[in-house]
VOGU-3710 file (C-alpha; in Angstrom, 3 decimals, decimal comma):
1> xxxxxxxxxx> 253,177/8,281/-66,135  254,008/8,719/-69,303  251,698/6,870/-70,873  249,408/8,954/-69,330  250,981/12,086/-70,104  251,123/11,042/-74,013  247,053/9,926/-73,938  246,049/13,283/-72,542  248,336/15,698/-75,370  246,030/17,295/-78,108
11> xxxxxxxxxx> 247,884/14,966/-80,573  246,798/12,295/-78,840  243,506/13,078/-78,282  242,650/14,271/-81,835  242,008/17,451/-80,318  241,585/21,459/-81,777  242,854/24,471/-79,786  239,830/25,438/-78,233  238,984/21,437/-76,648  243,045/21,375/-75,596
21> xxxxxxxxxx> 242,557/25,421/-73,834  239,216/23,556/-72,509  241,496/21,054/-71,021  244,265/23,105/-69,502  241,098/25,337/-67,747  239,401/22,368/-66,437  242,414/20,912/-64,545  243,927/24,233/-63,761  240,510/24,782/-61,655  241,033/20,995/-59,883
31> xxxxxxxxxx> 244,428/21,629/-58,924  245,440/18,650/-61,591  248,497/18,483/-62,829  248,454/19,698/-67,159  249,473/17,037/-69,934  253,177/17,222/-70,999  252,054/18,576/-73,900  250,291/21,644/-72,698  253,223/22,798/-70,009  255,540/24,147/-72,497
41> xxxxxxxxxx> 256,599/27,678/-72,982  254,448/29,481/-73,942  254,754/31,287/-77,326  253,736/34,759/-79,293  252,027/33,463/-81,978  249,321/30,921/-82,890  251,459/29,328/-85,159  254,026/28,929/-82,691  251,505/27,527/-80,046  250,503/24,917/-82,617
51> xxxxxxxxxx> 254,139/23,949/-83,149  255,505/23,577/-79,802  252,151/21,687/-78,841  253,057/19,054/-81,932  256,522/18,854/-80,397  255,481/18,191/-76,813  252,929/15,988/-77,800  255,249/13,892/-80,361  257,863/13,729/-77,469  255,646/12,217/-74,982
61> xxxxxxxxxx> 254,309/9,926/-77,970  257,768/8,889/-78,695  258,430/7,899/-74,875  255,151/6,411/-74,583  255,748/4,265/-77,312  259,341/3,601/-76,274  258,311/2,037/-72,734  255,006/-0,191/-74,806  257,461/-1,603/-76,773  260,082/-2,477/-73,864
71> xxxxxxxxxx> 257,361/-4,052/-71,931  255,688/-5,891/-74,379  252,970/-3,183/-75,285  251,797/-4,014/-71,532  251,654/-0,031/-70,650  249,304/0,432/-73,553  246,952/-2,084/-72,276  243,557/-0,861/-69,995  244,211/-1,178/-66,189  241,035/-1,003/-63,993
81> xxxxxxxxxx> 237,301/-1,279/-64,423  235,737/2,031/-62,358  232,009/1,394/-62,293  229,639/4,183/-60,763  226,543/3,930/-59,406  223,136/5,949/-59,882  223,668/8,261/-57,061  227,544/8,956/-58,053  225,943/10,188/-61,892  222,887/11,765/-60,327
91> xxxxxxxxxx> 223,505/15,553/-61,535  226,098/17,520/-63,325  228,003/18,254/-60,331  228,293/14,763/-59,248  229,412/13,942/-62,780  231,848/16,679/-62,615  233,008/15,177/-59,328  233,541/11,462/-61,130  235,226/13,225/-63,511  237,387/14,754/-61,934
101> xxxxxxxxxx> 237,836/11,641/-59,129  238,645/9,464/-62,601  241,804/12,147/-63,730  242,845/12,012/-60,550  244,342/8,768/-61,459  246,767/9,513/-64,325  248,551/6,095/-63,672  245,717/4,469/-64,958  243,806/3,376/-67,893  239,938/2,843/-67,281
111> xxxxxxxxxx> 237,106/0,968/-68,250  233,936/3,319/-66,901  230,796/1,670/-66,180  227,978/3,999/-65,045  224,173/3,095/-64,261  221,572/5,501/-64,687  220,742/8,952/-63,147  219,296/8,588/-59,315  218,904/10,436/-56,534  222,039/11,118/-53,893
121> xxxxxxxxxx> 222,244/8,784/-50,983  221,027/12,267/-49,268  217,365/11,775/-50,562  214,427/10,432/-48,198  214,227/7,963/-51,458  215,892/6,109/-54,092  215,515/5,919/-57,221  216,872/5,354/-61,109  214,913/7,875/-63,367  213,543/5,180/-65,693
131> xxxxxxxxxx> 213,112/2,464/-63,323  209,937/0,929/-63,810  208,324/2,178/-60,689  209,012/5,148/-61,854  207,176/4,466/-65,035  204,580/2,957/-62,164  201,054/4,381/-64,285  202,242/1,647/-66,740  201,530/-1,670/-64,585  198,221/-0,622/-63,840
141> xxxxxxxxxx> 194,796/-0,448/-65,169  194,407/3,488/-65,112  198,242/3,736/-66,283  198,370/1,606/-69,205  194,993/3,010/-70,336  195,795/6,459/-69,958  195,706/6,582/-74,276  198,662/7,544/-76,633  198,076/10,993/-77,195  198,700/11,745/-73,033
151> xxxxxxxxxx> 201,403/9,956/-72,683  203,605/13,182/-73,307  201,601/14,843/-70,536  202,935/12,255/-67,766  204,581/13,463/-64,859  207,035/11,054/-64,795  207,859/11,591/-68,245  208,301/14,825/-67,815  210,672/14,483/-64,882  212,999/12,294/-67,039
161> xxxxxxxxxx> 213,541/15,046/-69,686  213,788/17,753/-67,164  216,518/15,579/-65,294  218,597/14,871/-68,245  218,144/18,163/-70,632  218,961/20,106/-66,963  222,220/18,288/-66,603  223,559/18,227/-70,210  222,525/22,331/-69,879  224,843/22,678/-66,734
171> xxxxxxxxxx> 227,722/20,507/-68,811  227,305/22,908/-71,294  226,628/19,995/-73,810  224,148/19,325/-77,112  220,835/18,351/-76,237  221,253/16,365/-79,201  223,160/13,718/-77,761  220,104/12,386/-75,900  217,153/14,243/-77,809  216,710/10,851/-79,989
181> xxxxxxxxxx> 216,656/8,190/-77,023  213,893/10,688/-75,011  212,059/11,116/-78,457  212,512/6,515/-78,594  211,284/6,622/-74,790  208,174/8,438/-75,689  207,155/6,563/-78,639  207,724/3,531/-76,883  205,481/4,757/-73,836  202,766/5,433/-76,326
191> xxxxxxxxxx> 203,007/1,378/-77,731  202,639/0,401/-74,142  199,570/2,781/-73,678  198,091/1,529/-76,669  198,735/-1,971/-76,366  197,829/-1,546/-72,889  200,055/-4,013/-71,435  204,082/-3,932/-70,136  205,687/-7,657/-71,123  209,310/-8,267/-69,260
201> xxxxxxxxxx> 210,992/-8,054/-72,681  209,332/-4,431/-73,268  210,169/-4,001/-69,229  213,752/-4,487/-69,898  213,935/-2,199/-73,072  211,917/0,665/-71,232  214,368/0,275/-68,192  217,625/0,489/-70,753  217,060/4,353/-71,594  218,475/5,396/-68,422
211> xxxxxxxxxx> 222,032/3,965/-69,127  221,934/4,528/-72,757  221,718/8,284/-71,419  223,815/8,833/-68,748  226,963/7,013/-70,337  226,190/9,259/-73,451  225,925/12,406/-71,383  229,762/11,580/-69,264  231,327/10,429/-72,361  230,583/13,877/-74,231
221> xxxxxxxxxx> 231,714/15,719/-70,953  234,916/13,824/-70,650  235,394/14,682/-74,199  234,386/18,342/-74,028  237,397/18,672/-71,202  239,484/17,432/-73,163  240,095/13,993/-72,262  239,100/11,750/-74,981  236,035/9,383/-74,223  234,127/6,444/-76,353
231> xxxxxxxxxx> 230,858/5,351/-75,049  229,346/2,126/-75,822  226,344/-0,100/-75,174  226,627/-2,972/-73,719  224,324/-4,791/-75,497  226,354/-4,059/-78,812  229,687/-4,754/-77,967  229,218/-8,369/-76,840  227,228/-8,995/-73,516  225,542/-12,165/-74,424
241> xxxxxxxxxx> 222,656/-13,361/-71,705  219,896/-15,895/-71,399  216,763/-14,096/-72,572  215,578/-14,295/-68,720  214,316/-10,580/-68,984  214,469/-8,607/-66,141  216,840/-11,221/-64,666  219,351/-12,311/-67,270  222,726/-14,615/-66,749  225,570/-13,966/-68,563
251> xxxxxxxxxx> 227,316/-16,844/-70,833  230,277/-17,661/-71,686  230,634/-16,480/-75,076  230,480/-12,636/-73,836  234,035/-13,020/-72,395  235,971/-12,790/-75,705  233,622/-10,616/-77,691  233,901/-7,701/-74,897  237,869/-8,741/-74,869  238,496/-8,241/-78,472
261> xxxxxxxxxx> 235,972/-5,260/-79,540  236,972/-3,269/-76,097  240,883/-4,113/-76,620  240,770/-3,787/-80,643  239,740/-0,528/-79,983  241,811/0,749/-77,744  244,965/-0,139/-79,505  243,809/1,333/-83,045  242,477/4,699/-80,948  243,046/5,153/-77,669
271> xxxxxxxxxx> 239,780/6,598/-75,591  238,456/6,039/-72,719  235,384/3,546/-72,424  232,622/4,587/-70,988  230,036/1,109/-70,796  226,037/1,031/-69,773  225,829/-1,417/-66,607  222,998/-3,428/-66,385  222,508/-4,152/-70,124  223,232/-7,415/-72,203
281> xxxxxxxxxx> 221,474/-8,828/-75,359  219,506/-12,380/-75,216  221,294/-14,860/-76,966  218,210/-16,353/-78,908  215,772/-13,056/-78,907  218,588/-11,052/-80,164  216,360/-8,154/-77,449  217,534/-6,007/-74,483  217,842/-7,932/-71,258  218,611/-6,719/-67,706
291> xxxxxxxxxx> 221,274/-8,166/-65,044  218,865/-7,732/-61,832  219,142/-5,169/-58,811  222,523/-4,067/-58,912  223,781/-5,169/-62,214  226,039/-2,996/-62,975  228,806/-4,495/-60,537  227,962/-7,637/-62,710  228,628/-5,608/-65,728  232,389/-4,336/-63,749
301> xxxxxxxxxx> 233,534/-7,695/-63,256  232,509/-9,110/-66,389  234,858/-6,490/-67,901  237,629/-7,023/-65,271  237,835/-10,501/-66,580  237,242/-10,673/-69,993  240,011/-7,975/-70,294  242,655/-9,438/-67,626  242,687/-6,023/-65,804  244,572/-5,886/-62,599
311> xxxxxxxxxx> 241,332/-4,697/-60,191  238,038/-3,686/-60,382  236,606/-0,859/-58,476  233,091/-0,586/-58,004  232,559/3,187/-56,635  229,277/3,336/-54,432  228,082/6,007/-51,694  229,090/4,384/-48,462  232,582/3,440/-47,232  232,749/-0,227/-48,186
321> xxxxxxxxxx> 231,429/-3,327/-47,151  229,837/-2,509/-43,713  229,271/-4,863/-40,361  225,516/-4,585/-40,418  222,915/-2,506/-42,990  223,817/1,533/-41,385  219,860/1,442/-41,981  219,812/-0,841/-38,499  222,345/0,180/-36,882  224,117/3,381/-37,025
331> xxxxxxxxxx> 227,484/2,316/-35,520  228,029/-0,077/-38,667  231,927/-0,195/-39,585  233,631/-0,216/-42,472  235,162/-3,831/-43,350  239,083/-3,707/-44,015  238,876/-7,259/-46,762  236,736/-9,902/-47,663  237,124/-13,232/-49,617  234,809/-13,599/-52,754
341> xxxxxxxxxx> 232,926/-16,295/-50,832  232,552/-13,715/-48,119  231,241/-11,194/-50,344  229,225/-13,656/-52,959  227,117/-14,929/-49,333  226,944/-11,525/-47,937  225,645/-10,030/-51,232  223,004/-13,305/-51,899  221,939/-12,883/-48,492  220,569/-9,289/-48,587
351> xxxxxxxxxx> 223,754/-6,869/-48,783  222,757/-3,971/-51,164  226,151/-2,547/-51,666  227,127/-5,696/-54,378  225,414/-8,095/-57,129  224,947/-11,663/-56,302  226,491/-12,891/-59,223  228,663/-10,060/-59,525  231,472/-11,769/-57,434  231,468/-14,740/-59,871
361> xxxxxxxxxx> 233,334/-13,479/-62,760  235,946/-11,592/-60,168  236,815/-14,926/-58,837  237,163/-17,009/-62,012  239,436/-14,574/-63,578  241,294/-13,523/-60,135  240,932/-10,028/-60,099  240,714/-7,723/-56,734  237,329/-6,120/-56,645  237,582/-2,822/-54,479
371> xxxxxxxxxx> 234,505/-1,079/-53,197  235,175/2,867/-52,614  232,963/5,446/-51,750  233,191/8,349/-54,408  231,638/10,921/-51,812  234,753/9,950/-49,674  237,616/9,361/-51,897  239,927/9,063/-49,153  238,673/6,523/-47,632  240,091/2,680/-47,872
381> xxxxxxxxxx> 237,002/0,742/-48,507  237,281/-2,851/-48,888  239,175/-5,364/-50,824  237,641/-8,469/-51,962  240,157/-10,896/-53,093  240,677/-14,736/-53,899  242,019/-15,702/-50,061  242,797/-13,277/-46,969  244,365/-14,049/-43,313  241,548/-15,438/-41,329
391> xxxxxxxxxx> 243,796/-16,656/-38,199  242,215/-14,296/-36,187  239,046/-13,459/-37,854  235,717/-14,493/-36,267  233,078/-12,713/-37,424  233,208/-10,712/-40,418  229,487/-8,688/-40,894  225,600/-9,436/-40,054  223,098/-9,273/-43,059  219,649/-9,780/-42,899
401> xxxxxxxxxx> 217,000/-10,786/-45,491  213,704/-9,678/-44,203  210,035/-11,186/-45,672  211,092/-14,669/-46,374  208,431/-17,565/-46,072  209,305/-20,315/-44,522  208,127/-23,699/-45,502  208,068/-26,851/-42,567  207,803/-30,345/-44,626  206,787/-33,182/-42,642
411> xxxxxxxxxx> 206,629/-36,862/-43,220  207,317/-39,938/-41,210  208,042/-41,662/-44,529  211,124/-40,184/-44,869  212,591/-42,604/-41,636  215,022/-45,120/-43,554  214,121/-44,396/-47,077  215,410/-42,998/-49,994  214,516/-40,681/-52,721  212,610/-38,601/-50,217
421> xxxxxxxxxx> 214,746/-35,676/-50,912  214,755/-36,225/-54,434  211,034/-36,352/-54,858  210,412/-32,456/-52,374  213,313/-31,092/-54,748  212,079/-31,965/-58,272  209,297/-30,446/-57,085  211,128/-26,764/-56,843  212,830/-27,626/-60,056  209,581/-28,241/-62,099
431> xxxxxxxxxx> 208,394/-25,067/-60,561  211,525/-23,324/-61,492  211,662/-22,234/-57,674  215,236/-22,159/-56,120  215,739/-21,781/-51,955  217,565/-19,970/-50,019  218,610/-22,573/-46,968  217,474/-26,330/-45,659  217,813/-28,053/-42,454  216,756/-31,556/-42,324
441> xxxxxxxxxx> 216,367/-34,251/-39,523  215,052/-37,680/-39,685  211,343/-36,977/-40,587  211,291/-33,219/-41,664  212,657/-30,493/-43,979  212,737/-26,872/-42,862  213,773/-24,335/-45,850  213,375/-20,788/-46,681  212,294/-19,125/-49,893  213,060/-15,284/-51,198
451> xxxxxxxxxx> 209,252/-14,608/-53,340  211,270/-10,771/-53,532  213,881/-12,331/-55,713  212,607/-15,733/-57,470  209,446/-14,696/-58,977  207,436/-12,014/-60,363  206,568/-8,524/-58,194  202,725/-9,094/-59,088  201,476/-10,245/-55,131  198,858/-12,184/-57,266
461> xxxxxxxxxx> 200,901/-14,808/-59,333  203,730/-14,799/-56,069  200,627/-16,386/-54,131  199,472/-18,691/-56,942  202,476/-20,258/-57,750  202,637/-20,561/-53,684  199,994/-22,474/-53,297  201,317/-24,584/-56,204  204,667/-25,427/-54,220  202,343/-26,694/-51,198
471> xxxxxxxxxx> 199,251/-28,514/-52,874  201,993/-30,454/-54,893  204,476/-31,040/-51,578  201,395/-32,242/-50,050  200,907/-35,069/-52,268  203,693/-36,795/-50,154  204,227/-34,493/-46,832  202,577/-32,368/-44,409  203,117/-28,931/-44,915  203,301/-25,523/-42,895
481> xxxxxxxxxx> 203,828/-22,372/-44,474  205,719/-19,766/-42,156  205,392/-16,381/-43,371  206,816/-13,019/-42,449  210,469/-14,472/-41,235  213,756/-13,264/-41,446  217,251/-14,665/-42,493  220,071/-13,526/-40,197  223,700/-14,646/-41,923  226,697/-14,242/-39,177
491> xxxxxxxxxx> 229,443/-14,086/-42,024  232,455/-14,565/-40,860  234,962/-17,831/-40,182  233,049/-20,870/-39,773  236,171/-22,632/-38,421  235,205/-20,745/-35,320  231,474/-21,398/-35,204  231,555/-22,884/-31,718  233,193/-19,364/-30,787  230,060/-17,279/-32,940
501> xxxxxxxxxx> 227,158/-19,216/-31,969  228,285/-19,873/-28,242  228,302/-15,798/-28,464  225,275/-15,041/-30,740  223,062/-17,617/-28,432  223,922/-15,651/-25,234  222,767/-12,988/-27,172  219,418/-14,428/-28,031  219,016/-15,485/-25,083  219,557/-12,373/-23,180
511> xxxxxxxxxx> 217,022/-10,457/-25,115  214,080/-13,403/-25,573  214,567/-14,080/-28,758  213,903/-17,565/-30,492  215,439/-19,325/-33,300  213,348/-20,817/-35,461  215,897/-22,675/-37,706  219,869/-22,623/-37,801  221,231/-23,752/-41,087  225,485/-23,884/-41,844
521> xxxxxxxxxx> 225,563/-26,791/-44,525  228,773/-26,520/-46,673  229,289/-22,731/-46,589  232,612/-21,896/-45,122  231,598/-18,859/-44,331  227,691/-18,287/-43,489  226,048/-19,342/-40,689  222,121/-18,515/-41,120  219,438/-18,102/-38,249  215,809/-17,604/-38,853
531> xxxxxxxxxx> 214,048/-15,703/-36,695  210,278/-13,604/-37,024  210,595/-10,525/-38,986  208,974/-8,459/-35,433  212,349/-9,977/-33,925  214,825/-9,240/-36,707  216,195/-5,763/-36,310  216,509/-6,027/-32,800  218,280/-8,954/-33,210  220,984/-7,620/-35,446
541> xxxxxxxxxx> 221,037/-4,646/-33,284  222,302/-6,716/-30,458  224,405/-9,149/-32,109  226,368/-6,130/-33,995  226,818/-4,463/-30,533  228,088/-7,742/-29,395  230,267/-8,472/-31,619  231,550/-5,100/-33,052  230,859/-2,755/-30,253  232,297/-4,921/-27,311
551> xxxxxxxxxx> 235,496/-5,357/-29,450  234,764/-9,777/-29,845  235,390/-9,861/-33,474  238,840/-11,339/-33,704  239,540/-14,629/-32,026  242,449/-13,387/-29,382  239,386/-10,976/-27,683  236,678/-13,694/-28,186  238,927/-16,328/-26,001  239,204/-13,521/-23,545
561> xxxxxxxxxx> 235,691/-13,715/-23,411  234,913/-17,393/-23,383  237,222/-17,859/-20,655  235,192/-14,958/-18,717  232,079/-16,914/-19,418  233,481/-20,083/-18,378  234,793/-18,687/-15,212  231,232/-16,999/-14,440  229,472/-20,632/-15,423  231,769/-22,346/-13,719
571> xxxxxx> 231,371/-19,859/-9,814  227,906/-20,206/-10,680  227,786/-23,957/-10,427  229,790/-23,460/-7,554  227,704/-21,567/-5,470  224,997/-23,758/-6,165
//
């Protein structure tokens, strides 16, 4: 506490008078608790003020410093990553609200990581303000063509600067902090307009604006309250990716270059970091590359691990991991804790609330990732660690992955011979196509593909590189293309699949729906059906109300209920 104490005095801080009054008003109005330094006495004259604010403030430095050194200068080291998503950041009150939800932790010493300005979870839509469908006159003919000299007329445009200028107003902040990226986003919406085309590498730089100004915009508010804030972009502090724009990997090298630049400079000046999500720099183009939907937990727990920091939090604007989407099915629960094998399937299998790949980095390093809801601070959320008790765990949540194509491969020269495999999988690989989930038997391969995820948006080039994958599978197979299917993962504790699908079949069953392809392979923890999209909601509908609703989610209540079954099965016979 007294660490914390010492990092919010004016001494501390670097701060004047009127930022440390600006302080004492802003918690005083929170109900926080004020620094050490500003709770003395309080005194006749300014000079007096000044003094007995040095004195306070050099105290708590003294402690502070006392307890670093006794411990090893571990309670001067960061804590926690806090990353915030779009709708958390999407006005000035909501900032003020993250703010204040930050300070209300004064035992700890965060990393921030914010994505762009969007729209509360209260909106018919979502959003990010410089998304690229936002931007959306830019992909297309009319868009692109519109001519330089409009491009300041554009709606969208216009909505950007009204967003941001609107919320730095209400902070009662410089317009100047931003004035120079909106005056880059402009010019740079003329090039495309001129040039009259939108590449992935300009794609990603367009998309980086919104970051670039809403970690600009909290790290001046932070420091106009008085608590002193340093923002940085990710791109210059060390995240090193492939140059896959719009969907870049992070290497290995970015690990000790965000360690030592974020550490360095918290132990020569002390301020809070406030960090872009999404963002990294391509290791050979040297340009702006993007982490994917949801990158920004990526960007958390590459943090959480390159700094050794005892949990990452990852703030979002539902309660935690949920049983089902709350889209499908309103009665969708909260989920207490997860594995990172739990969450890594759950998010690669359609969960919105986490990054694929974002689970990676969390699990190498060993570091909790907690997912909170900052409209609901009180609640518990969930916590996604390394291992969990699973002796009585069944079934853990439902996800679904809707539009998947399916692809049925079918040769009866795959009976006794080898390479088979080989030969229908260097075929993805040369395409640079990955899949979701196989099933095999003796003289076919059934396996799924995500077109949402694994290539470009454009319909067009989706259905040309398509019928690429079949015309070249067809060399040595028949082939039938499946479209308009669904993936339904039952995550949850494989150990007990006889348990889930002996329950999810009944299920099926009762309400006439067919599976087209069960796949479990080595996952511990997924079981996948595929079923027609028509069927798909309805079918998570009833399995969540089977599962969650009847109370069959733990093992104890689901061998109440086989044993039911098996008496009822068993009279059954009986009469017969």
């Amino acid at each position: 506490m007294a660490a914390a104490a010492a990092l919010r005095t004016p001494a501390r801080l670097g701060l004047d008078g009127a930022a440390a009054g600006e302080q004492l008003r802003w918690q005083r109005q929170r109900g926080a608790p004020a620094p050490v330094a500003l709770l003395a006495a309080p005194c006749r004259t300014r000079k007096a003020v000044r003094c007995q604010r040095v004195v306070g403030a050099a105290i708590a430095e003294k402690k502070y410093a006392q307890e670093g050194a006794s411990s090893g200068g571990a309670e001067r080291d960061l804590t926690v990553v806090m990353k915030f998503g779009g709708s958390s950041v999407a006005s000035a009150e909501r900032m003020q609200e993250v703010a204040d939800l930050i300070l209300s932790f004064p035992g700890e010493r965060p990393v921030v990581v914010l994505s762009a300005m969007g729209r509360p979870p209260t909106s018919s839509s979502w959003y990010c303000a410089t998304q690229p469908g936002h931007l959306a006159p830019f992909t297309s003919g009319t868009g692109v063509g519109c001519g330089a000299t409009n491009v300041s007329e554009l709606d969208e445009l216009s909505f950007i600067k009204e967003l941001h200028f609107a919320t730095i107003d209400q902070l009662g902040l410089d317009s100047s902090i931003i004035s120079g990226l909106l005056d880059e986003l402009e010019q740079l919406l003329k090039g495309i307009a001129m040039m009259k085309e939108l590449t992935l590498r300009t794609r990603d730089y367009l998309v980086s604006f919104g970051e670039c100004m809403s970690t600009r915009i909290f790290a001046a508010f932070l420091n106009k309250i008085g608590f002193k804030a340093r923002q940085y972009d990710a791109f210059e502090i060390g995240f090193i990716t492939t140059d896959d724009f719009t969907n870049a990997d992070i290497l290995e090298a970015t690990y000790p270059a965000i360690a030592k630049r974020l550490h360095g400079d918290w132990i020569n000046d002390p301020a809070i970091p406030i960090v872009t999500g999404f963002l990294g720099k391509g290791w050979r183009s040297g340009a702006i590359t993007t982490l994917g939907r949801g990158g920004s937990d990526l960007t958390a727990t590459t943090i959480g691990k390159a700094l050794g920091l005892r949990e990452i939090q990852v703030w979002k604007d539902v309660d935690g991991v949920l049983t089902c989407d709350p889209n499908i099915h309103p009665e969708a629960k909260p989920v207490p804790y997860l594995t990172f094998d739990e969450a890594a399937e759950l998010a690669y299998f359609g969960a919105q609330v986490l990054h694929p790949q974002s689970m990676r980095p969390a699990r190498e390093g060993d570091v909790p990732v907690r997912v909170k809801n900052s409209y609901n601070r009180r609640a518990p959320g969930t916590l996604i660690t390394k291992s969990r008790d699973m002796s009585k765990s069944v079934l853990t949540s439902i996800v679904l992955k809707s539009n998947v194509k399916m692809l049925d491969i079918v040769s009866t020269r795959m009976l006794g011979q080898y390479g088979f495999l080989a030969k229908v999988f260097s075929i993805f690989e040369d395409l640079g196509i990955s899949v979701d989930c196989v099933a095999t038997s003796e003289v076919s391969i059934s396996l799924t593909l995500d077109p949402s995820k694994l290539w470009s948006c454009e319909l067009v080039q989706q259905k040309n590189e398509l019928d690429g994958v079949i015309e070249e599978l067809e060399k040595i197979a028949v082939v039938h293309l499946l479209q308009n299917r669904s993936i339904i993962s039952l995550i949850g504790n494989v150990q007990r699949s006889s348990l889930i699908l002996e329950k999810a079949f009944n299920v099926l069953r009762r309400n006439g729906i067919n599976v087209q392809m069960i796949s479990q392979g080595a996952s511990k923890v997924n079981i996948s059906l595929v079923v027609h999209d028509s069927e798909a909601k309805q079918c998570v509908q009833a399995l969540h109300s089977a599962f969650f609703e009847d109370g069959f989610s733990e093992v104890d209540k689901m061998d109440v209920l086989h044993d039911d079954f098996t008496s009822h099965s068993n009279s059954t016979v009986h009469s017969l």
